[in-house]
N, C-alpha and C positions, 0 to 999 in steps of 0.2 A: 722483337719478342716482348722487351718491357711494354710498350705503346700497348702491343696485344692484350699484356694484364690489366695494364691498365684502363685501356679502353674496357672491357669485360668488367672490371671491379666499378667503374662507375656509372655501366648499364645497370650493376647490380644495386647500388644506390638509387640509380632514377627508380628501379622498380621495387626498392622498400621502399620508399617516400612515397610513388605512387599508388602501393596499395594503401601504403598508414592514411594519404589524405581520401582517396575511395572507400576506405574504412569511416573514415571521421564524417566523409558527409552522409551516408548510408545512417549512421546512428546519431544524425543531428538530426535528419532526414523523418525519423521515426520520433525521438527523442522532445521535441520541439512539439510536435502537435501533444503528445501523451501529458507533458507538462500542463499545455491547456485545458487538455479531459481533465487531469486532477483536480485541478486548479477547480474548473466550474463545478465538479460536484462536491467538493470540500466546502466554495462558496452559498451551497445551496443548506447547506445547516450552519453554516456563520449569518447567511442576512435573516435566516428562521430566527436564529437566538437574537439578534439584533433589536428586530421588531418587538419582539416576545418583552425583549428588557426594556421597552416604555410601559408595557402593562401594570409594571410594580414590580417587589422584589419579590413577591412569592410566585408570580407568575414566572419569574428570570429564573429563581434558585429551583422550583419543578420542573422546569424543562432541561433546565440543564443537568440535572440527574435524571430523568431521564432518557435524554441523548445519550449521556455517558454509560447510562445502563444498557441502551439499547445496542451503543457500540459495543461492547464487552460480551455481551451473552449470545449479541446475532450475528450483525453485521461482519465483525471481524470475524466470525466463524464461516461466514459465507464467500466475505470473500478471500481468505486462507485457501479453503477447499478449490475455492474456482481456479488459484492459481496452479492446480494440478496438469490445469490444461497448457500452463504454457510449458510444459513438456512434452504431454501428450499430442496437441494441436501441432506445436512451434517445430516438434523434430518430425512428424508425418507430414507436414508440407514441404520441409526441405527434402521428403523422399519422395517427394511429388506421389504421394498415396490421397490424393486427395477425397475422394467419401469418406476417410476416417475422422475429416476433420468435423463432419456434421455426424456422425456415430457417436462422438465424443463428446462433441456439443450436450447434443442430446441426451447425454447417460449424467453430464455436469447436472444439466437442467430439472431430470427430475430426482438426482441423489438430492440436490440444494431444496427442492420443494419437500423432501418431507424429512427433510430437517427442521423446515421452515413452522414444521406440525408442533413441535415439544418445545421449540422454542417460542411459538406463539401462545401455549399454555402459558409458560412461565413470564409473558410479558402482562399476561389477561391479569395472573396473580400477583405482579409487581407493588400494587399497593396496598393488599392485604400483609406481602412479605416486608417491605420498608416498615412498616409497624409493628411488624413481630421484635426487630431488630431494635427497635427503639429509635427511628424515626418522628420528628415531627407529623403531627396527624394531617393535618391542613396541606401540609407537602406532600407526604403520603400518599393522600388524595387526586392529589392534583397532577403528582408525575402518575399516578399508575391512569388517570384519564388521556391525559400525555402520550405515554407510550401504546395504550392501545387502540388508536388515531393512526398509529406507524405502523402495526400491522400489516394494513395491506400494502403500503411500500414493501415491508420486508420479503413479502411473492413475488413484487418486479424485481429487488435485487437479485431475486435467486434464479430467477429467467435472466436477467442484463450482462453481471459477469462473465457467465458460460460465453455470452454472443461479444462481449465486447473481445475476450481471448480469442473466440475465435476470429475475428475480425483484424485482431492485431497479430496473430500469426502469418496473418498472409501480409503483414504492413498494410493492410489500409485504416489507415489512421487519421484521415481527415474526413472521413464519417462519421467516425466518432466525437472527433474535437466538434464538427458543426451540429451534432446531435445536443452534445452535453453544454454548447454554449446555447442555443437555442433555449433549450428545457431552461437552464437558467433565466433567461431574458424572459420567460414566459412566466418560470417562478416567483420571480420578485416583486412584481403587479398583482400575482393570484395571492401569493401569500398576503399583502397588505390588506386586500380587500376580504380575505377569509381570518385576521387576524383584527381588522380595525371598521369593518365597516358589515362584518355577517353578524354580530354581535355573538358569534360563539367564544370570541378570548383567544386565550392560547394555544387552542384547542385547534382553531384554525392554522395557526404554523401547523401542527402536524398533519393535518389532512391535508394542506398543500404540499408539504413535502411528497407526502405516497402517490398525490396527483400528477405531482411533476417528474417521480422517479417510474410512472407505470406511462408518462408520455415517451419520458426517454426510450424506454422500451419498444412502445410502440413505432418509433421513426426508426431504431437499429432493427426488427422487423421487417418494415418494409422495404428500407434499405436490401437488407439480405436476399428477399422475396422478389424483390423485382431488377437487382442489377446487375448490368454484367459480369461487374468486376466478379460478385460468387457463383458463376455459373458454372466453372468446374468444380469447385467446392460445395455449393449446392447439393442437399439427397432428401429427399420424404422421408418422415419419418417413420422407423420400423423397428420390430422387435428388436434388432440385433441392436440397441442401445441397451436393453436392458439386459445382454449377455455381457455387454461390457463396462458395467457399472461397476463391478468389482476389481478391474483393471483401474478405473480412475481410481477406488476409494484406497488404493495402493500408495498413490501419489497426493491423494488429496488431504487423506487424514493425516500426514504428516508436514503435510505443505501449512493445514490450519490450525499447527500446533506449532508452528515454526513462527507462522505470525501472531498468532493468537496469544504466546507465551511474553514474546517481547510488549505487544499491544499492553496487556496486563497490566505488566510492570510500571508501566508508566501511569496507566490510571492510580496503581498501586498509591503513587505519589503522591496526587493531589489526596488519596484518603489517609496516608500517614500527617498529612499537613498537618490537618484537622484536630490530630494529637500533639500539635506545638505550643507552646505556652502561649503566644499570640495566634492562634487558629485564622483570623479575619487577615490579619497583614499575610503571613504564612502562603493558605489558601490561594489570596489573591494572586500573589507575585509569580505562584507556581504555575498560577492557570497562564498570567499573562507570559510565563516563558514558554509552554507546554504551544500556546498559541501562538506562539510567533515560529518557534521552530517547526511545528508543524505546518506552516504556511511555507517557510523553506524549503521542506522537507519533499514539496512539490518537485522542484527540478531533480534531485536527485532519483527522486523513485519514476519519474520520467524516462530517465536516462538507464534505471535498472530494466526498466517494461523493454527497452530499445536494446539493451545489450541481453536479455534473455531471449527475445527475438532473433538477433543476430546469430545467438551462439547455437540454440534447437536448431534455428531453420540448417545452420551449417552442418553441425554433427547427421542431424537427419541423412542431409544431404551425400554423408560419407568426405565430410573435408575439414580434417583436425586442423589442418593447416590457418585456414580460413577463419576458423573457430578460435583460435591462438591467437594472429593478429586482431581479432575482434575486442576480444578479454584488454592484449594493448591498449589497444589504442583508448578503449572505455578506461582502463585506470589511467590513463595518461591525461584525460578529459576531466575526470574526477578532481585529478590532481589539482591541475589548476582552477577549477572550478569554485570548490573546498576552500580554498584558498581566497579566492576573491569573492566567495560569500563572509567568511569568516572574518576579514580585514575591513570589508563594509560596517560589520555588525559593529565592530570594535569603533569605527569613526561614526556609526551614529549612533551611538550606543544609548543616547537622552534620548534619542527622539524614539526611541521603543518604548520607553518608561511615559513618555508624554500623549502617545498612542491613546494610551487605555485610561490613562488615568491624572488628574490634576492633585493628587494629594502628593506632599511632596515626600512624605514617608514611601508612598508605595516608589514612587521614581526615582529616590536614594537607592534603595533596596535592589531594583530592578536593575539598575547603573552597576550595583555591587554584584550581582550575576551577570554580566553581564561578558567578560574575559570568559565564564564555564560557558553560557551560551556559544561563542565561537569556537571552543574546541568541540561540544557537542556536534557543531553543525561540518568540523571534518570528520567528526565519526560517523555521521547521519548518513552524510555521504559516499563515505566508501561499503559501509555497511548494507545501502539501498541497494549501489551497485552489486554488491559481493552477494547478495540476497537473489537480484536479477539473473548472475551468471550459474548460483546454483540451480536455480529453476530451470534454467537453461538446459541445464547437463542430466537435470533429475537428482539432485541433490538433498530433495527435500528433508528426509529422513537426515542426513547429518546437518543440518539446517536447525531439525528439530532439538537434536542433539546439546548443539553447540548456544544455543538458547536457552535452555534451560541450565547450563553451567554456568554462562556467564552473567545471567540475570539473577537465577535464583541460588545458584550457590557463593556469586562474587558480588553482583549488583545489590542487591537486599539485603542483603548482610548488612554490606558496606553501610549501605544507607542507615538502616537503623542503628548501628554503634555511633557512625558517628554524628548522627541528628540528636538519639537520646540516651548515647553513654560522653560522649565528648562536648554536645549541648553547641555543636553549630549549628541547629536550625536546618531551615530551607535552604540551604549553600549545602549542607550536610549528607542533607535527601539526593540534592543533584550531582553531587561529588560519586557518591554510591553508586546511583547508577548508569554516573558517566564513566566510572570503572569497568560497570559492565559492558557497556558502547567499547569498551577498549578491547577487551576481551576477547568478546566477541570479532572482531574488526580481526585482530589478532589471529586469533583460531581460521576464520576464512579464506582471510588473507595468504595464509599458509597452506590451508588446502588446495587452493587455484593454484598458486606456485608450483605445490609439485603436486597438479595433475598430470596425468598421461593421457593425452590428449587424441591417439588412437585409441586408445584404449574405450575413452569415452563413444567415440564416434564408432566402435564397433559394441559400443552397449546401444547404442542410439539405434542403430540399424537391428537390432535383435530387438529392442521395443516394437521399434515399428511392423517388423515384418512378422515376429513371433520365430524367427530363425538365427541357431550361431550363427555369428559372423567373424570371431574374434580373426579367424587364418586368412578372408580375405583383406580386412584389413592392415593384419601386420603383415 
């Protein structure tokens, strides 16, 4: 009879182990290419500003306000909003409903276009408004010509997102990585030659970015249009997008205030810099940390796109179960992951500082932030994740929530007491709102733990269908 038990207790081991590694490759599986999509369109406004800064420094310092204005006012609004679908999309494929997934597409598609209407206003008025503000005029100038170059990227964005969710709900995600490496490989030749050799200046970065973000487009298009893989997913497009526009903008207005709040904050930073006794050193150090974490920051919101994936497609599907080991095993990936970004940063910690810059002011400096960056980069992490799995569940709304406590009533705070009442500087800034990274990490962290996990999966199947389910699932 023991033999019995025990034989049975460690069939029951081979099959947690076997689901945790079926799990692990499933979400490296997905995880792995999303990293590279990130990766190459993050690189497509890093070798823009690259080129830009052999131009001069007003050429460098206008485009980089306005990239930074354009992310704050558009981008991160758009694509906030898109991420509505990896609820919508991610839990109607695991119910195998699949036309909802191009109903949804579609209603994404043209909610994001005439968003794309008021905030094209306000990019047209960018450098009449930089000047009201009190603004250099010459900069002024130069970002609001800048930004309104990016225009018409900001239409591809708003058609791209919708189609990249829905592409990534179904896991296909190596269309995407060869899309968005592609567009790369093609951007870095167009932009040289429309930056160095059309004689328009810097003006050329931007018109190659909207060139190279309306190619991407066009390959996920015909991708879509012509392959098998979407051909149950596949529908022509019809009115009933626009009966369910208001179903997305449920999930989407609070999905792009979820990101749009934290995004902020951070830009927040580099313009409190600006108010530090050394503004130039200040400035700098903040952008070179802002940029290297965000490079980081790639694997982890990877690996969130792959565990929001994982968790919709399951709840859809009607399997808390499924759903639960998924959440494991992604925080147990985190874990270590976190970790051995974190230890890296710490052992080359000069050679971040030597990256960007040979002044040795700025690479003391950089060196002396350099212990916050690694803690940053295990919040980054579980936070990407924790962001991922909400989305997953449809979370958005407490997402939203818990972002605005922890940035704006714990992070900002923080940060300006103790930059300019206790007079630590840029350490000061980043200390504040790595508080709020905790927080937040904190708060989410605690609501995955004690989620009910039927529970979810019987909200997931009353999304989808538009029917209670709670009785068949408990």
């Amino acid at each position: 009879m023991e033999a019995g038990l025990l034989e049975k207790e460690d069939r029951t081991l081979k099959g947690c182990s076997g689901n945790f590694a079926a799990e692990a490759w499933r979400l490296g599986y997905l995880a792995g290419p999303m990293v590279g999509v990130t990766l190459s369109q993050y690189l497509v406004q890093v070798t823009s500003s690259m080129m830009v800064g052999h131009l001069g420094e007003l050429a460098l310092s206008s485009a980089a306000i306005a990239t930074s204005l354009s992310g704050v006012t558009g981008i991160s609004l758009l694509v906030g909003m898109a991420s509505g679908l990896d609820t919508l999309c991610g839990q109607a494929y695991g119910a195998q409903q699949y036309k909802k997934l191009s109903i949804h597409t579609y209603s994404a598609i043209l909610s994001l276009i005439l968003v794309c209407l008021p905030v094209s206003l306000l990019w047209i008025s960018l450098g009449r408004l930089l000047l009201l503000i009190g603004q250099d005029p010459l900069i002024s100038q130069e970002a609001g010509r800048y930004i309104e170059w990016m225009i018409p990227g900001l239409f591809a964005i708003a058609a791209t997102q919708p189609l990249m969710k829905f592409l990534q709900s179904q896991s296909l995600i190596f269309p995407m990585l060869l899309s968005s490496a592609a567009t790369l490989c093609v951007h870095i030749p167009l932009c040289w030659i429309m930056v160095f050799k059309s004689g328009i200046g810097n003006i050329g970065a931007a018109l190659s970015i909207s060139i190279t973000y309306w190619i991407n487009l066009a390959i996920l298009v015909l991708y879509i249009k012509y392959s098998d893989s979407c051909k149950a997913t596949r529908a022509p497009i019809s009115m009933e997008a626009v009966s369910h526009i208001v179903e997305f903008l449920r999930l989407a207005v609070p999905s792009a205030i979820m990101i749009c709040l934290e995004w902020w904050s951070f830009e927040l930073l580099v313009l409190l810099s600006g108010l530090l006794p050394n503004p130039r050193l200040e400035a700098s150090v903040l952008s070179i940390c802002l940029t290297s974490i965000s490079l980081l920051y790639t694997i982890p919101s990877g690996l969130g796109s792959a565990a929001s994936t994982r968790v919709s497609n399951e709840l859809g599907a009607g399997n808390p179960e499924r759903a639960r080991v998924a959440v494991r095993v992604v925080i147990s990936i985190t874990i270590v992951l976190s970790l051995t970004m974190s230890v890296s940063l710490l052992i080359l910690g000069r050679v971040v500082g030597y990256a960007y810059s040979d002044e040795k002011e700025v690479v003391d400096y950089v060196w002396k932030m350099i212990p916050l960056l690694s803690i940053s980069v295990v919040m980054d992490s579980f936070q990407g994740v924790l962001r991922g799995i909400a989305r997953g569940c449809g979370w958005q709304h407490i997402g939203a929530y818990v972002n605005l406590g922890a940035y704006y009533l714990v992070g900002i705070p923080n940060a300006l007491v103790l930059a300019f009442v206790v007079h630590t500087g840029g350490m000061g800034l980043w200390i504040g709102i790595l508080s709020g990274s905790m927080v937040q990490c904190a708060l989410l962290g605690l609501i995955t733990t004690f989620t009910n996990w039927q529970q979810q999966a019987a909200s997931a199947r009353e999304r989808v269908s538009g029917e209670s389910c709670h009785r068949e699932v408990n």
